[in-house]
Structures are given as structure tokens and as C-alpha cells.
N, C-alpha and C positions, 0 to 999 in steps of 0.2 A: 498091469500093476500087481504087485507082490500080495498075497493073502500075513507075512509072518514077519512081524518086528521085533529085533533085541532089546530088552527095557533093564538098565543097568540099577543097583540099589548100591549106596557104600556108605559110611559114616555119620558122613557131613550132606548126602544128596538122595534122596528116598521117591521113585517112582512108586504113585499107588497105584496096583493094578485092580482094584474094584472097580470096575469097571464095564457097563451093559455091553459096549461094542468091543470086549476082548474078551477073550479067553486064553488062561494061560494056560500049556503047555509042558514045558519043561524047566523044569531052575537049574542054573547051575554056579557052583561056588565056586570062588576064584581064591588060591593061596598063591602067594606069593614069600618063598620062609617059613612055611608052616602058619603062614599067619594070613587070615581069610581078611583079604583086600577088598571084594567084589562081588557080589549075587548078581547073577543074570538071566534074566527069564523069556525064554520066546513065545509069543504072546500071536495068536491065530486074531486077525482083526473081522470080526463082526460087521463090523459099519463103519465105512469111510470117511464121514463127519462127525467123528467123534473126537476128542479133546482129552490130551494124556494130562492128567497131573501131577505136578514134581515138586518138590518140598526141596529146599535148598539152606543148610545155616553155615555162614560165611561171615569170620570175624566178627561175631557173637551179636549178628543179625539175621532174621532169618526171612526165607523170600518162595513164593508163591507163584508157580508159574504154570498155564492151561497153556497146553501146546498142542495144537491141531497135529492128526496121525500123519497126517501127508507130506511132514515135514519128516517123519522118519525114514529114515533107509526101510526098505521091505523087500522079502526073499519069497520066490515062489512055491518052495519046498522049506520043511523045515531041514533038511541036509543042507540048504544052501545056508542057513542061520545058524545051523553047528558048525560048518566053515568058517562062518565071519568069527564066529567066538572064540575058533581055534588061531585065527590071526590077530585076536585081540591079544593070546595069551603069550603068542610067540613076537609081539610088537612090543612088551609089558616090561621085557627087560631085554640085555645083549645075549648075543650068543653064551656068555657064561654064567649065566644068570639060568638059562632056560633051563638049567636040572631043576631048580628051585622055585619054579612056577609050575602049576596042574593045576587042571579044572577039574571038578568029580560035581558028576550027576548026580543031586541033589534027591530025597525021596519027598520033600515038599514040591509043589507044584510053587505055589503064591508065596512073593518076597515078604 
């Protein structure tokens, strides 16, 4: 089992990483047009039973969700978690798009 989960933050959808059983890592911003779509943070897991919480407001309701870590994808390195990120960005739009998407390495750690 993986030690390193990707935990996504954007508008409408807010992973909080305070949290005993993680530590966060690395943040990284997502543009998409100049315009930051996505914070992503990889996040070292501490403890196996612990419970992510994610804040979610959808058609101007908003919703509360404890999701067990084990349900996350987990990477054994974080190079294998800068990889998934780097497929996140080149999945994000088409091939002509891709000038227009970059990730850049955050100097905050926590979303």
C-alpha cells in the first residue's frame, strides 16, 4: 500500500487537509488560460484509518463528506504522485489546449 495521496481543492469542492493522519507535502496550482482551475496537494499518510474531509457546494447546497483514506488512489513515492498530476494536466484539455495548461509548484505546502 502506497504511503502518498493526491487531495484536489477548486471552487465549488475544498479538501481540508488538517489533519493528524497527514501531512502535506507539496501544493500544486493548476492553470488552465491563465486562470488557476485547481490546487493539488500530496499529502504523506500518517495513519491508515483515518477520514479525509471534503466540503462540496452544488446548486447552492452544500454537502459534507468523511471519506476513509483507503478509498484514495496512493503512490509509493512522491515521484509516482508528480506523475499522476502530470496526467491530470495533460488529460485536462486536447492536445491544443495543452500550451495552455501548467502546473507550477506552489510555495505554500496546505490548500
Amino acid at each position: 500500500m502506497g504511503k502518498y495521496i493526491v487531495l484536489t481543492n477548486k471552487d465549488t469542492f475544498q479538501t481540508i487537509l488538517e489533519n493528524d493522519g497527514l501531512k502535506p507535502i507539496e501544493t500544486y496550482h493548476f492553470y488552465f488560460f491563465d486562470s488557476l482551475k485547481a490546487k493539488y496537494t500530496i499529502a504523506e499518510v500518517l495513519d491508515e484509518t483515518i477520514k479525509i474531509q471534503l466540503f462540496e457546494s452544488y446548486e447552492g447546497k452544500e454537502y459534507v463528506n468523511q471519506i476513509a483514506v483507503k478509498f484514495f488512489e496512493k503512490f509509493d513515492t512522491i515521484e509516482a504522485a508528480r506523475e499522476e498530476l502530470n496526467e491530470i494536466v495533460k488529460a485536462s484539455g486536447n492536445s491544443q489546449d495543452s500550451v495552455n495548461s501548467k502546473l507550477v509548484k506552489s510555495t505554500e505546502v496546505a490548500v
